[in-house]
C-alpha positions in Angstrom: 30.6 -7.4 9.5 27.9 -5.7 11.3 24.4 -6.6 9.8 22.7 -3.9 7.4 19.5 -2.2 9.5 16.5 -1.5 8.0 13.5 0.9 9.4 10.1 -0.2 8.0 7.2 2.5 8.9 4.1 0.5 9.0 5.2 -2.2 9.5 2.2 -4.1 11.3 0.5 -3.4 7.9 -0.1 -5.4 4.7 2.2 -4.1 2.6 4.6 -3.3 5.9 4.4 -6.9 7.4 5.5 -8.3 4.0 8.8 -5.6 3.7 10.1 -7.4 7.0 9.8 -11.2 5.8 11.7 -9.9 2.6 14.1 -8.2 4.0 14.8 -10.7 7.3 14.8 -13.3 4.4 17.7 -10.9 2.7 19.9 -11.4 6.1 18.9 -7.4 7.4 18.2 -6.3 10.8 14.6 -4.7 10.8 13.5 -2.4 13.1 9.5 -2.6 12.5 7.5 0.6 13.6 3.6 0.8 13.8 1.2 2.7 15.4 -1.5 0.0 15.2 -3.8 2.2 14.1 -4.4 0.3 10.9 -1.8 -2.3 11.3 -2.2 -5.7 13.7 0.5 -7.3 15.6 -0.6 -10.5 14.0 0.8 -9.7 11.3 4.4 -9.9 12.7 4.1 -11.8 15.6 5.9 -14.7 13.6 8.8 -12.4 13.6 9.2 -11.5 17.4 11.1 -14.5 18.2 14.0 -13.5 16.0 16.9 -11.5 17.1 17.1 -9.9 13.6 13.5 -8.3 14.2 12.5 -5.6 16.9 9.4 -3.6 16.8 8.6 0.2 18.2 4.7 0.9 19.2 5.4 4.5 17.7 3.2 7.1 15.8 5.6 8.3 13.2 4.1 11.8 13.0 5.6 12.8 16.4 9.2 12.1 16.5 11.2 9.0 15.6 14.6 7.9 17.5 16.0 4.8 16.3 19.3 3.8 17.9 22.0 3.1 16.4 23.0 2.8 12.7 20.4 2.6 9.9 21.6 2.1 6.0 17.7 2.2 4.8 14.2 3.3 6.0 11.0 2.7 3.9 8.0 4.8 4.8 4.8 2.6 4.7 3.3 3.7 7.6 -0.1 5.7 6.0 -3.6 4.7 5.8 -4.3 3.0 2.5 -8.3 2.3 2.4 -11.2 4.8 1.5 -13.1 3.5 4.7 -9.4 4.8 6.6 -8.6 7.6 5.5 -12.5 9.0 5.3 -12.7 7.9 8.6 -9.4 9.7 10.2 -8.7 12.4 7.5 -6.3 14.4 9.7 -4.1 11.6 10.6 -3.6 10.2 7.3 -2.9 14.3 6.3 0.0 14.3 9.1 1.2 10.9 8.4 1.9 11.8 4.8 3.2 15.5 5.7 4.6 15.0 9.4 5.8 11.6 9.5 7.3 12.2 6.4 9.8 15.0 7.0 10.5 13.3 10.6 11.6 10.2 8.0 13.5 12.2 5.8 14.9 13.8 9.0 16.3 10.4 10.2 17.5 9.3 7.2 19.7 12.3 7.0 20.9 12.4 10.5 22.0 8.8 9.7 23.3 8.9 6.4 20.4 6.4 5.1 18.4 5.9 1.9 14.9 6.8 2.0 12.3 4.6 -0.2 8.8 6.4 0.4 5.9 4.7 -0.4 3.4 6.7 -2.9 0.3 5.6 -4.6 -1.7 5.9 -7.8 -4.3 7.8 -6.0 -1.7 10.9 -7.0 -3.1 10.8 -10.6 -6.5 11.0 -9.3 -9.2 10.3 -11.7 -7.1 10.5 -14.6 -7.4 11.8 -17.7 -4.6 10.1 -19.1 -4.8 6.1 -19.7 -2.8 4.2 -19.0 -0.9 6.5 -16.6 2.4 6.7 -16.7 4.9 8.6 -14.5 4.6 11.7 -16.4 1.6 12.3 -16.1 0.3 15.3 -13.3 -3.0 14.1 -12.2 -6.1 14.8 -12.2 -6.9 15.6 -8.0 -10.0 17.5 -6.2 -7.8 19.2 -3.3 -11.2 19.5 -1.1 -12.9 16.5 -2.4 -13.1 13.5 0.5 -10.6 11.5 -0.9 -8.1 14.5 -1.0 -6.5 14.2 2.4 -5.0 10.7 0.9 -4.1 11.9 -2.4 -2.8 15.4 -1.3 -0.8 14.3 1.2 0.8 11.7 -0.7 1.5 14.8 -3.5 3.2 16.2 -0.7 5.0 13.3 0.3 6.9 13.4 -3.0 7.2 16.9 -3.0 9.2 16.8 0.3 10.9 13.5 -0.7 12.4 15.5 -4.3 13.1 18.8 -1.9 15.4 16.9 0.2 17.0 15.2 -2.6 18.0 18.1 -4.5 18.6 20.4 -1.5 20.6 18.0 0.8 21.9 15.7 -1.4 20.0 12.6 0.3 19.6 9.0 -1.4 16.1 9.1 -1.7 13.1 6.6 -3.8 9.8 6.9 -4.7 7.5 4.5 -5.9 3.9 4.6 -6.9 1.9 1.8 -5.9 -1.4 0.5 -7.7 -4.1 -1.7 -6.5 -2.2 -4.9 -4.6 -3.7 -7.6 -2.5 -2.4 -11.0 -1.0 -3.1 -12.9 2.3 -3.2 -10.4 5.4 -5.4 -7.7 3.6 -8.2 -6.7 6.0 -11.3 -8.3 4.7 -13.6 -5.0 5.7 -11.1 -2.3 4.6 -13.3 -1.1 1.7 -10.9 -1.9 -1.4 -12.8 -3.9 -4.0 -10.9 -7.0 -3.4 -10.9 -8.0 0.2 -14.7 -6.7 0.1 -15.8 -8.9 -2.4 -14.4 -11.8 -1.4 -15.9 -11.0 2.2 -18.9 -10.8 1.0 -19.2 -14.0 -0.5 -17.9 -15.7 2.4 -20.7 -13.8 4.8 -23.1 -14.8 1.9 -24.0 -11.6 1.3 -24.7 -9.9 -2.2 -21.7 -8.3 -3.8 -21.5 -4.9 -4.0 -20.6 -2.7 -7.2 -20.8 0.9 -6.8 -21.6 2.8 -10.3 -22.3 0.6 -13.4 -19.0 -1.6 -12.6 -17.3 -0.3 -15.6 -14.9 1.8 -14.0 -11.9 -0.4 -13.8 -8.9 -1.5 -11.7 -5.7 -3.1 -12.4 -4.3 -5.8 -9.5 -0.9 -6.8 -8.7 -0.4 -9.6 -6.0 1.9 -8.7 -3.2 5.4 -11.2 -4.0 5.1 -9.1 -6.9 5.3 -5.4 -5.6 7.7 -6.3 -2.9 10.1 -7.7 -5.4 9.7 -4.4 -7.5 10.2 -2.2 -4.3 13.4 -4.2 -3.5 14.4 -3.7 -7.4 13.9 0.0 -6.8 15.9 0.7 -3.4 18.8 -1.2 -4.6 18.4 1.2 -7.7 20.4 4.1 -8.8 16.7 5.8 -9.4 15.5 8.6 -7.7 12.3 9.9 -9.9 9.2 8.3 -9.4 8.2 4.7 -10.4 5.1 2.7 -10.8 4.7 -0.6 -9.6 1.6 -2.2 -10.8 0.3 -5.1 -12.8 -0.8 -3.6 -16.3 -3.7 -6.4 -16.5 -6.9 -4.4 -16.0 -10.3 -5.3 -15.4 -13.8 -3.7 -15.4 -15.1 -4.1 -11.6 -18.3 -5.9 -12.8 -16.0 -8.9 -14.5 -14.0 -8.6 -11.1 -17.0 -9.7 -9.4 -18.1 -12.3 -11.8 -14.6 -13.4 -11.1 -15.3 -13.4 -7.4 -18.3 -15.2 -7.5 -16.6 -18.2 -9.9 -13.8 -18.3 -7.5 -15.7 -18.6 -4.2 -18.8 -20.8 -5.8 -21.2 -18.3 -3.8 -24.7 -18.2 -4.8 -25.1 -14.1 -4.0 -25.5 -11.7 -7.0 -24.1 -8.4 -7.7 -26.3 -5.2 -6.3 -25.2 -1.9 -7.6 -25.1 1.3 -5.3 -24.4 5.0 -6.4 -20.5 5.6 -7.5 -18.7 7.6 -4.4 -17.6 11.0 -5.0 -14.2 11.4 -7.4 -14.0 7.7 -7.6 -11.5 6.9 -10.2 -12.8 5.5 -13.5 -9.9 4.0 -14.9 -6.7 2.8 -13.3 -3.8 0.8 -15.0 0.0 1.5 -14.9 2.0 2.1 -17.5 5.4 0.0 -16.2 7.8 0.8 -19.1 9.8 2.2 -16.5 10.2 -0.5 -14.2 11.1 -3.2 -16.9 13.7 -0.9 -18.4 15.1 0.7 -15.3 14.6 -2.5 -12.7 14.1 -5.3 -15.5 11.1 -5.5 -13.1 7.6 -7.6 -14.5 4.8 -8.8 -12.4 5.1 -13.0 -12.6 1.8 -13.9 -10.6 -1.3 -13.8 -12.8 -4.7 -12.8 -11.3 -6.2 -16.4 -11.3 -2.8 -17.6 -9.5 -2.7 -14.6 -7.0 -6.5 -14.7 -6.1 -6.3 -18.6 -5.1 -4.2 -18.2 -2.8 -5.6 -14.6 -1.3 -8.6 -16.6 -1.0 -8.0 -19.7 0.5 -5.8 -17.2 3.0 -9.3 -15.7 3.8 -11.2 -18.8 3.8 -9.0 -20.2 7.1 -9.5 -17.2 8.8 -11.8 -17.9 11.8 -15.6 -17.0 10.9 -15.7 -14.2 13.4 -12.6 -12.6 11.5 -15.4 -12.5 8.3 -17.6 -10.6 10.2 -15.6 -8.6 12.0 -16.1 -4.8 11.6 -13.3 -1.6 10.5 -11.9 0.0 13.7 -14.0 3.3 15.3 -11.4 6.1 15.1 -11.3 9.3 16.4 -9.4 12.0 14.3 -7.2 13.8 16.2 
């Protein structure tokens, strides 16, 4: 029996580069695709020696061809970071809009279920705590941080079209803060740039009064819960999360306990529509997936950190990509 194929967007990424150990480890064929705009090679290159594994250099927002069969695609290719998306607003817009009706496309034309990656960021600074999958949102349309949370409104609103007017085995999940070892330590999320800091020893920074707070899942976890969820009879949303939330100011104090640096907390001003409270409610995914994050915070940060720590100093220092939005 042929092997089942698999067609990870993004997969060069964090979360992307993860997806294709799982599902190698599950006995697929993966057909990895990354534009390397925000992803690094590095991140796969364990994978190129195996026959189960081939990777496309490919800007999903064009086109995608993938010969041959394909039983399941999962669209992760997207910029996930404020200091991305701020910085190339009208790729992340196409990449959310364009790449993912070109998916939707090629899952069709091969008769493959879709599992599109969505975010938190959809409920905006909510207004509803903690947020569950009913909930709307609460989303500035023009605000900077809209071309990430728009086009990921869109991206399930195209996903749901396609499954009510062609019929097409589609998912959707809705991912909350995550972290693990091959984060990028200068992407601009609160974890990786704390524990960046402290390695530079540099001060940490807070922005607003650090209350606003955050709730952090370690990556094993979330890719177990997106597996759960493909392999589901579920098409409506989902969040995937860990419920355990914490105020950003304790999340430093953590930060500085775990690392043993000497630097203090500085606070800057809060950035525009910066969400002040973010925790799933995952009612859903225990009852539906029998889904439950297993790696508490103190566990999961150890190891993110002593991933960080044998990274080579430069890497600590190393700045975000220039991009030019196109």
């Amino acid at each position: 029996m042929a092997k089942k194929r698999v067609l990870i967007t993004g997969a060069a990424g964090f979360l992307g580069s993860h997806l294709c150990d799982r599902f190698i480890k599950e006995g697929f064929h993966v057909v990895g695709m990354d534009n390397l705009i925000t992803g690094d090679l590095k991140n796969i290159e364990h994978l190129f020696k195996l026959e189960q594994f081939e990777f496309y250099n490919h800007d999903v927002s064009t086109f995608i061809h993938v010969p041959g069969h394909l039983d399941y695609i999962l669209h992760f290719a997207s910029p996930a970071s404020p200091i991305d998306y701020l910085k190339i607003p009208i790729q992340t817009l196409k990449v959310g809009s364009l790449g993912t009706h070109n998916c939707l496309g090629l899952a069709r034309a091969k008769g493959a279920r879709i599992l599109v990656a969505s975010t938190s960021e959809i409920y905006g600074d909510p207004m509803v705590h903690p947020q569950n999958e009913e909930y709307w949102g609460n989303v500035n349309p023009v605000g900077p941080r809209g071309v990430y949370d728009e086009a990921k409104r869109f991206q399930e609103a195209m996903t749901m079209a396609y499954h009510t007017f062609h019929g097409l085995e589609t998912r959707i999940i809705r991912i909350f803060n995550t972290y693990g070892p091959r984060m990028r330590l200068n992407d601009g999320r609160a974890l990786p740039a704390f524990i960046g800091q402290a390695l530079r020893g540099e001060d940490l920074t807070v922005f607003g009064d650090g209350s606003q707070t955050r709730s952090f899942c370690y990556v094993d976890d979330l890719v177990e819960g997106i597996y759960r969820l493909l392999m589901s009879d579920y098409h409506m949303p989902v969040n995937i999360g860990n419920p355990d939330e914490i105020s950003l100011k304790e999340f430093a104090e953590e930060i500085i306990a775990l690392t043993g640096t000497k630097q203090e907390i500085v606070y800057k001003p809060l950035p525009v529509d910066d969400p002040k409270q973010r925790r799933p409610d995952i009612t859903r995914a225990k009852e539906l997936l029998g889904w439950s994050p297993k790696v508490n915070r103190k566990e999961g940060l150890k190891i993110t950190y002593e991933y960080f720590k044998a990274l080579k100093p430069e890497e600590w220092f190393k700045q975000p990509k220039e991009f030019v939005s196109r």
